[in-house]
N, C-alpha and C positions, 0 to 999 in steps of 0.2 A: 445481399451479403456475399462477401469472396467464396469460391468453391476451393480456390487454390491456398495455400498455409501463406497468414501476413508476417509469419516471420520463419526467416532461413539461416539454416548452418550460416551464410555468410556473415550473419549479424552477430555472432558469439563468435568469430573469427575475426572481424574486426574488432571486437572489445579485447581480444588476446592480444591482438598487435598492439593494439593502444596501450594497455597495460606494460608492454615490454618499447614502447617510445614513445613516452607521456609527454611531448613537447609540441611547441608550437611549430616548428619546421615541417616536423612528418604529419601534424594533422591537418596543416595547409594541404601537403599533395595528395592526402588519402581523402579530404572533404567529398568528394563524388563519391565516395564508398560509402562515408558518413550519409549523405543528404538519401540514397537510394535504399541502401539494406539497412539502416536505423531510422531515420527519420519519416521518411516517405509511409513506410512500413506500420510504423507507431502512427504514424497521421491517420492511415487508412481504417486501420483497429481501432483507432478513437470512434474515428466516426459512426463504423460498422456497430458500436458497441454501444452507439446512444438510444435506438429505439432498446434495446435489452433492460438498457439500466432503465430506462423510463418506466419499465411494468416493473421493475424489483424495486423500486420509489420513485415518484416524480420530483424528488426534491434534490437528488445530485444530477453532476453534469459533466458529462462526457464532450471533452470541449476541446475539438480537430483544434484549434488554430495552432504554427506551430511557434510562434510565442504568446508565453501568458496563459496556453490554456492549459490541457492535463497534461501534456508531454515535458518534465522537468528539462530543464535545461542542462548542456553537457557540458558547460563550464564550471570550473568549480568555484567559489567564491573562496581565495587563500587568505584575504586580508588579515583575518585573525588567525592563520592555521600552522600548524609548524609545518605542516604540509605542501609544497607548494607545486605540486605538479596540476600544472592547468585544467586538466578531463577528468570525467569521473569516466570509471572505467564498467559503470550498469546502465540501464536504460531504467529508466522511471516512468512510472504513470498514474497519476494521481487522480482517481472522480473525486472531487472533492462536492462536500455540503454546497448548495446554492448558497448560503448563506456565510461561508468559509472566505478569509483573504488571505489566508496564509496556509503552508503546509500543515502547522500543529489543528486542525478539525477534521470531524469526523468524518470517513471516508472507504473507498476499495481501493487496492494500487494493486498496480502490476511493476514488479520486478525483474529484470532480464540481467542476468551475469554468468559466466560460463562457472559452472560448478554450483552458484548457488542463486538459482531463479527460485520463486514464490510469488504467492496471492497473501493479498497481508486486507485488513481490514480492521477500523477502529479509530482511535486518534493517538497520535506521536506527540511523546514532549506537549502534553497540554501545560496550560499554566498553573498553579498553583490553586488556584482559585477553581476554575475547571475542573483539575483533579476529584478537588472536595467536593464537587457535587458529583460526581460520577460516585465517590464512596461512598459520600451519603446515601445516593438513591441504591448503593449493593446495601449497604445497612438496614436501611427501610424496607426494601422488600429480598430480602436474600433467597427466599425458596423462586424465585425469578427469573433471578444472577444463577442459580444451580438448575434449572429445568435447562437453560440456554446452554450451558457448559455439557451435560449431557445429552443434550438431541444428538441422536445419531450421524447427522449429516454434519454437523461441528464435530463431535468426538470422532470420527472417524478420518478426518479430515484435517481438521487445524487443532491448533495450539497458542497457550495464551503464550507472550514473549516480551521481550525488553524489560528496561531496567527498575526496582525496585530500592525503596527506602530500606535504611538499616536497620531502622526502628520501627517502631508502629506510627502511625500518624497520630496526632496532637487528638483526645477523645476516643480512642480506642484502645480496648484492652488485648492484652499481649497473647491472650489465649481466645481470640476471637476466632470460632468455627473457620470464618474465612480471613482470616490474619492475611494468609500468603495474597491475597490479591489485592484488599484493602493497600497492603503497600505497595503496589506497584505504581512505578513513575509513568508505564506506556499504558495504554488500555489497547492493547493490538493482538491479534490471531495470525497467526500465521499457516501457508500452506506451502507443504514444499514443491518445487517441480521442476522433473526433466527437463534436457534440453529436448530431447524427443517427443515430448507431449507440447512444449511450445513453438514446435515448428510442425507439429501435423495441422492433416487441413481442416480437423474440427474442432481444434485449438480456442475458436471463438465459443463453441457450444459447452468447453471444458470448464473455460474462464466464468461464463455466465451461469451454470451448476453451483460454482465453489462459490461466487457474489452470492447466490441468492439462498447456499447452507448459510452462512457466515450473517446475515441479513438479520437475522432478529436481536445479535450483539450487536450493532452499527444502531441498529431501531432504541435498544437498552439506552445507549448513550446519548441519542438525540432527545429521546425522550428524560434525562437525570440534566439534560442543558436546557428544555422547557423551548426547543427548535423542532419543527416538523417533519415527520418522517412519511 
């Protein structure tokens, strides 16, 4: 494992630029900055982070390649977007489930944006169907759902986040003990973090602390999907 930080000031300085020349011109002649302080970077920490994740569960996958595997891609997909500047301007990283082919499963990611980095963990935008069994299984056993919310190393740490229903979901009563989470559309935790905690050189030892507070929500929801954790 690196002794030296896999990620540097340079990397949150080039997502500033980018941000301020979201086009194809200038990221053609900045691509050697891209491939060396983002990519390269993200590659190394993929890999350095696979025996970690493997004792916090052998069921996700820290997966270097740098297409396809955990490192999301810097292009943006505009086709549907009103948005059409080509780059995203964070770096992505996604362990996702063995068993996962898409981003919406359950999972750890790493975030990198200048001003607003985090450790997130859980599932994004599940489907509908997904959803309901993640409520069910809070429904079913809720004093579970609330031991996990209060362990110390979550409550002191993360937070539950993303977007919720306006109503109650279809079977549930409006004054349910835990209404406010039953409706939520993300099942995700979020942790905030420096850019100074993700460019020190124990940055890896930080990331795999916060993975393995956050570990028995990821566990919750693998086990309400009837997938191995």
């Amino acid at each position: 494992m690196a002794t030296t930080p896999y990620f540097s000031s340079k990397l949150f300085t080039f997502l500033k630029d980018l941000k301020a020349n979201n086009d194809r011109d200038w990221f053609n002649d900045n691509k050697p900055r891209y491939e060396k302080e983002v990519k390269e970077a993200a590659v190394r920490f993929i890999s350095d982070f696979a025996p970690q994740l493997g004792k916090i569960s052998p069921h996700f996958r820290a997966d270097p390649r740098p297409v396809g595997g955990s490192l999301f891609r810097i292009y943006r997909d505009t086709r549907f977007a009103k948005d059409k500047t080509p780059y995203k301007t964070h770096v992505g990283i996604h362990f996702r489930h063995e068993l996962a082919k898409t981003a919406h499963a359950p999972g750890f990611y790493l975030h990198l944006e200048p001003a607003s980095a985090f450790v997130g963990a859980g599932i994004w935008r599940p489907e509908p169907k997904v959803a309901q069994l993640i409520r069910q299984a809070i429904v079913d056993d809720p004093d579970r759902w609330k031991k996990i919310m209060k362990r110390k190393a979550f409550r002191e740490s993360f937070s539950l986040s993303g977007d919720s229903l306006k109503r109650p979901p279809k079977g549930v009563e409006p004054d349910h003990p835990l209404i406010d989470d039953l409706k939520r559309k993300d099942f995700i935790a979020i942790s905030d973090l420096t850019q100074k905690s993700a460019t020190s050189s124990d940055f890896m030892k930080q990331f795999t602390a916060s993975c393995r507070g956050v570990a028995p929500l990821v566990e919750f929801i693998c086990d309400a999907l009837s997938v191995p954790y």
